[in-house]
C-alpha positions in Angstrom: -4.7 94.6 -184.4 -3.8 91.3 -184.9 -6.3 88.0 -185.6 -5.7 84.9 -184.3 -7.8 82.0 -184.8 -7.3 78.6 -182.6 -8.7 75.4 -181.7 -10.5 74.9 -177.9 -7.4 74.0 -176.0 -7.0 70.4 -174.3 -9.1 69.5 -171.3 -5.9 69.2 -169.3 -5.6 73.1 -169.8 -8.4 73.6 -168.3 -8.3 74.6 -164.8 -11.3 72.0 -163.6 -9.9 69.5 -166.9 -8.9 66.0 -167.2 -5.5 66.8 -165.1 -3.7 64.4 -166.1 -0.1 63.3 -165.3 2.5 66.2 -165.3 3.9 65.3 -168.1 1.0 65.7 -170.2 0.2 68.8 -169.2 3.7 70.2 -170.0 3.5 68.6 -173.4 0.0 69.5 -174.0 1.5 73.2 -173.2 4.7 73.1 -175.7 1.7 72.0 -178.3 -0.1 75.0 -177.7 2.4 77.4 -177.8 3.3 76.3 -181.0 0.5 76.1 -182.5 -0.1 79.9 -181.2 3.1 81.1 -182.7 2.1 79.2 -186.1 -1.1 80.8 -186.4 0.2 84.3 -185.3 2.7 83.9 -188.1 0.7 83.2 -190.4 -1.7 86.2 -188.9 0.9 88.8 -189.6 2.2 87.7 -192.6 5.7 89.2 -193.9 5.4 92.3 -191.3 5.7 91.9 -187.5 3.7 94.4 -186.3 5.4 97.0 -183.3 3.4 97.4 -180.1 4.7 100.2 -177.1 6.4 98.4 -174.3 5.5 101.0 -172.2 1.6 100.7 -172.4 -0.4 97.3 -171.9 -1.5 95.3 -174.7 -5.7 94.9 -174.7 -6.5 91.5 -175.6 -10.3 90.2 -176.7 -10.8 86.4 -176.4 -13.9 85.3 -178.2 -14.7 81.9 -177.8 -17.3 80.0 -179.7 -19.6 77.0 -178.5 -18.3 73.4 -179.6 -20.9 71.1 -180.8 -21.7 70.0 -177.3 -22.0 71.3 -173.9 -22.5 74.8 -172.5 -20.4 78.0 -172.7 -17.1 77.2 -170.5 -17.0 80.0 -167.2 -14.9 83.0 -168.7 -12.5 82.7 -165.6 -11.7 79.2 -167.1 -11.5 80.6 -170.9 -8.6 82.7 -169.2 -6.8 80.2 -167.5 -7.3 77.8 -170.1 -5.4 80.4 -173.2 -2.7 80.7 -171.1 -0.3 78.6 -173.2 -2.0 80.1 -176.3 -1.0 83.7 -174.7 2.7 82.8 -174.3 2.7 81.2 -178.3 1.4 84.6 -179.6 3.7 86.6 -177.5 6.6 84.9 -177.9 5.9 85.6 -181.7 4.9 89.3 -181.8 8.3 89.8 -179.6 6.6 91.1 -176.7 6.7 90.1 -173.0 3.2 88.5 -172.2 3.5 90.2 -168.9 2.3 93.1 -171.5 -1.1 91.8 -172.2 -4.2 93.0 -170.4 -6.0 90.3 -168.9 -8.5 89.2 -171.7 -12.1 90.5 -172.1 -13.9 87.3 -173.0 -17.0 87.4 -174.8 -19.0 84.3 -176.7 -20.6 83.9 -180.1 -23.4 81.5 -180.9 -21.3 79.8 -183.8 -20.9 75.9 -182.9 -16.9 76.1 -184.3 -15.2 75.5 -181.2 -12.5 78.0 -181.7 -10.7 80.4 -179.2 -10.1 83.9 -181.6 -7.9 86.5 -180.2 -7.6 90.0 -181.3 -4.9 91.4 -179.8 -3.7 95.2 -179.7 -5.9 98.1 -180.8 -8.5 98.2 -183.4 -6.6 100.3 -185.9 
């Protein structure tokens, strides 16, 4: 299983966000990626772990609260990793079409972070 650790992503990710011009949003999306395949590099270390492109990929999303405001709708969460998805897929050499739709859950922890465990617990 791999760890991922990343920041909340930009209010323009979010599907009831800032929406802000197009371009933006499409920059705001390359960011994220990247960012996503940084931290999954760094996640894996030397080795690139295999995963079976026959069987889907289970992905846990747990997001923790920022210093103000409410726990986001998990719906949102979802739509709102989307360009974080692509990052760590893109990295692990896999076909995000692979990953189960994430199981969101929330900890208490005011860190503002979006951590992903992705494949099975070994």
């Amino acid at each position: 299983m791999i760890r991922v650790e990343l920041p909340y992503p930009h209010k323009d990710l979010w599907p009831n966000g800032g929406h802000g011009a197009r371009f933006g949003v499409a920059g705001q999306k390359k960011k994220h990626k990247e960012w996503a395949d940084v931290a999954t590099r760094a996640a894996c270390g030397a080795r690139r772990p295999a995963f079976d492109t026959q069987r889907r990929i289970p992905v846990l999303l747990t997001v923790t609260r920022k210093a103000a405001g409410v726990y986001p709708d998990k719906d949102n969460c979802v739509s709102a990793s989307k360009a974080y998805l692509d990052g760590i897929a893109h990295r692990l050499g896999v076909n995000d079409r692979l990953f189960e739709t994430p199981v969101v859950s929330f900890l208490p922890a005011i860190t503002g972070l979006f951590i992903f465990e992705i494949g099975e617990a070994a």
